[in-house]
C-alpha positions in Angstrom: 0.0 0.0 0.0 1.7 3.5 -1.2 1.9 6.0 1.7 -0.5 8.5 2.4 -1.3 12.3 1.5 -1.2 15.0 4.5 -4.6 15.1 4.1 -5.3 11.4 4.2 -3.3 11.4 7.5 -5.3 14.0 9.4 -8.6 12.6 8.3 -7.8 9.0 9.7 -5.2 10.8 12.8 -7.9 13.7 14.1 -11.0 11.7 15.4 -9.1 8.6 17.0 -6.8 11.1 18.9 -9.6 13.7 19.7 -11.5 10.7 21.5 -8.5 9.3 22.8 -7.9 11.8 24.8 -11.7 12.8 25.9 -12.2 9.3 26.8 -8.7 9.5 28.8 -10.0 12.2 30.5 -13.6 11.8 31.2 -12.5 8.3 32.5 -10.9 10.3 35.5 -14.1 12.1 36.1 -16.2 9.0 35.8 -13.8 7.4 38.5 -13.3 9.9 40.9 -17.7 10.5 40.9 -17.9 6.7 42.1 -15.2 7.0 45.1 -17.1 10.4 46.1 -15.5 13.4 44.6 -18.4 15.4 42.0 -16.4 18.3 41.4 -15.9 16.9 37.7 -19.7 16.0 37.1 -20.6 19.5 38.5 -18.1 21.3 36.0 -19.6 19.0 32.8 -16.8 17.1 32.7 -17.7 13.6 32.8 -19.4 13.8 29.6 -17.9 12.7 25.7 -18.2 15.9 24.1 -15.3 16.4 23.6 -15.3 20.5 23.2 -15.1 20.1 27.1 -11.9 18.6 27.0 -10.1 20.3 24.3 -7.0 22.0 24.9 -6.5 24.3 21.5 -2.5 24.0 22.2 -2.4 20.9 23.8 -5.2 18.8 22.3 -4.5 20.0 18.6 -2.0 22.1 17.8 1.2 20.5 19.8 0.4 17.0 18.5 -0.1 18.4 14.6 2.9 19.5 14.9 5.1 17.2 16.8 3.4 14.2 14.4 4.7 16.5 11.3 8.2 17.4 12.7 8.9 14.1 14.3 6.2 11.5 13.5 5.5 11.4 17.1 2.5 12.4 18.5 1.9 14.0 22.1 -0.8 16.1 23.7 -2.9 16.7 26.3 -6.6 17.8 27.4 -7.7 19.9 29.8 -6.8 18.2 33.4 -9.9 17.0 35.0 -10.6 19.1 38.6 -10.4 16.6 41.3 -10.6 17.5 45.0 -8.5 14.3 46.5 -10.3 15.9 50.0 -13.8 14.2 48.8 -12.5 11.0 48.0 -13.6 8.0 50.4 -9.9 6.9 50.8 -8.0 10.2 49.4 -4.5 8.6 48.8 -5.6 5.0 47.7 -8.5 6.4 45.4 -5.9 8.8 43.4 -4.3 5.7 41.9 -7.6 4.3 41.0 -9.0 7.9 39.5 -5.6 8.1 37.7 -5.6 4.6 36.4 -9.0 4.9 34.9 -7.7 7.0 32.1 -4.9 4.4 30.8 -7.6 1.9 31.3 -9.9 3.8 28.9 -7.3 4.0 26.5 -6.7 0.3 26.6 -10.6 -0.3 26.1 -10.6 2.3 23.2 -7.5 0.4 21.7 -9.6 -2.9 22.1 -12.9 -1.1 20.1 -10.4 0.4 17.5 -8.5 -3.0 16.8 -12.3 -4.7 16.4 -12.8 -1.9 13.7 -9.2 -3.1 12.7 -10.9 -6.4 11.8 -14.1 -5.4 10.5 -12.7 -3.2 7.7 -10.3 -5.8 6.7 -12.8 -8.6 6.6 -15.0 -6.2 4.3 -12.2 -4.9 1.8 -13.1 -7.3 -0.8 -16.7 -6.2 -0.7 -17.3 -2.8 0.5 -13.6 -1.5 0.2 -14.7 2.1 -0.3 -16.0 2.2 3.4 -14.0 -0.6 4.8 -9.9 1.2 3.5 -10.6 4.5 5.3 -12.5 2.6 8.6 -9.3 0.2 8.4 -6.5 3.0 8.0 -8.5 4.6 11.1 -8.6 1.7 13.2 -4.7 1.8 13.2 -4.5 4.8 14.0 -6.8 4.5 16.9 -4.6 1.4 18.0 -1.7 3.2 17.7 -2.9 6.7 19.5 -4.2 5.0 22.5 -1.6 2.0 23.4 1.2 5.3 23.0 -1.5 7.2 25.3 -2.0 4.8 27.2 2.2 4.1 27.5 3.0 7.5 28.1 0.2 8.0 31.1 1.5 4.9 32.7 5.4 6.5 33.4 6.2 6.9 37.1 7.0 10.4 36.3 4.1 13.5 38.0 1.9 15.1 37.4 1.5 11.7 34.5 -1.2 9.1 35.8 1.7 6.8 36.4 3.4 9.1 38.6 -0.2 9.4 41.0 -0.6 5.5 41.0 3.1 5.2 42.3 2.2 8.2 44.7 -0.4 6.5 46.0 1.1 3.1 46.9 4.6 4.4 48.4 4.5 5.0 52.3 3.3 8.3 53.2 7.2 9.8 53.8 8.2 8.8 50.5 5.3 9.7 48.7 5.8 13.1 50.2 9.2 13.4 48.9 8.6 12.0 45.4 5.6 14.4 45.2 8.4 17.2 45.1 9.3 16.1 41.6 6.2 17.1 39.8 7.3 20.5 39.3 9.9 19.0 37.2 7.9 16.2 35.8 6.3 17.6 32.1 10.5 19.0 31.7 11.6 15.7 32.1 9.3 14.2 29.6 10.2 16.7 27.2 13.7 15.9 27.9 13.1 12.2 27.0 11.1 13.3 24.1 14.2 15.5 22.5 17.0 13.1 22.9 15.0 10.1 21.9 14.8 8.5 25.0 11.0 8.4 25.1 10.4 6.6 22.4 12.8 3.9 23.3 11.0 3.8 26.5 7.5 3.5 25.1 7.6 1.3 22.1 8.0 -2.0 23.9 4.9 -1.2 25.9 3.2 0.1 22.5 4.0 -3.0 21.0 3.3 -5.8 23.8 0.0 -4.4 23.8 -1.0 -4.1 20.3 0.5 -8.0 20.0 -2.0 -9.1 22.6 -5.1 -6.9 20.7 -7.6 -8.5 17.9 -5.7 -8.2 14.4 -2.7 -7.6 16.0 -0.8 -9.0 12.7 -2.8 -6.3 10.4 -2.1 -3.5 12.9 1.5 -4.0 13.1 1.8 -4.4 9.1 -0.3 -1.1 8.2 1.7 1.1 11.3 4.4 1.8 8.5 1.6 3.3 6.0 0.1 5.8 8.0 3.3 6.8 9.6 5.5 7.0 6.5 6.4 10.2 4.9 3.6 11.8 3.6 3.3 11.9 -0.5 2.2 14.7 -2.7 
């Protein structure tokens, strides 16, 4: 399969990542409603629409252009508010409210690797329909297991960083908490010299391997990320 137009790229790229991410984040919502905080649900937040979890910087225009300078995509919504104070058990519940967004990503992947299979199944017949819904589906596999990766690093203010928080001893979560200042500057520093991706991919690709048309996936990941043609 030739390699795609710019065009073709952010038709398949812009609704898998714009959901990825509203999932992502009304997953922490959802979460932190059923262990008692409603600060979220009160502010419209636990909703899929996703104008109210758009970032104009984060959620479009840093990942256009990081994905057409680099290939790599990276962005972010507007942070869910949630007031640890209401939750039932404040410091357990933070890693559970955190790890609902990496699990939405994981369940998004799933949905978007079943459209994966659907679109190749149909190619023969309905191949108008099924190319684009296919292209798509890999791109949706590919944006949330990298979401979902990237969330999951030990590093705050990331969702990895609260889970880790959350199940260290109170006298060492305090102390680690100290780094979240510096957290978003170190993952930018691990973007710049590479490291990040060398980090990521083995997660990206154990869970795509252990996702419905896994085999399809990994063969198409090269088209839609290939240079784009004229």
């Amino acid at each position: 399969m030739e390699g795609l137009s710019l065009i073709q790229k952010l038709a398949i790229f812009i609704l898998p990542l714009v959901f990825a991410i509203t999932v992502h984040e009304a997953a922490h919502g959802w979460m932190a409603k059923r262990l008692g905080d409603k600060t979220a649900e009160m502010l419209g937040r636990v909703t899929l629409n996703p104008l109210k979890h758009i970032d104009p910087v984060g959620t479009i225009l840093v990942p256009l252009g990081l994905y057409l300078m680099t290939g790599f995509m990276f962005g972010w919504a507007k942070p869910v508010p949630v007031n640890w104070q209401n939750l039932n058990h404040p410091k357990r519940d933070m890693g559970l409210v955190a790890l609902a967004g990496p699990g939405a990503n994981l369940v998004m992947a799933l949905i978007w690797a079943i459209a994966v299979y659907i679109g190749a199944m149909s190619m023969e017949s309905y191949d108008w329909v099924a190319l684009p819904l296919l292209l798509m589906g890999v791109a949706g596999v590919l944006i949330n297991s990298v979401l979902m990766a990237l969330n999951l690093l030990p590093i705050l203010p990331l969702d990895g960083g609260r889970v880790f928080y959350s199940v260290l001893p109170q006298k060492q979560a305090q102390i680690y908490s100290r780094m979240e200042s510096f957290g978003l500057i170190i993952v930018v520093l691990l973007l710049v010299t590479g490291l990040l991706g060398v980090i990521l991919w083995p997660v990206v690709g154990l869970t795509i391997a252990v996702l419905p048309a896994s085999d399809i996936v990994t063969q198409l990941i090269p088209v839609i990320l290939s240079p784009s043609r004229s």
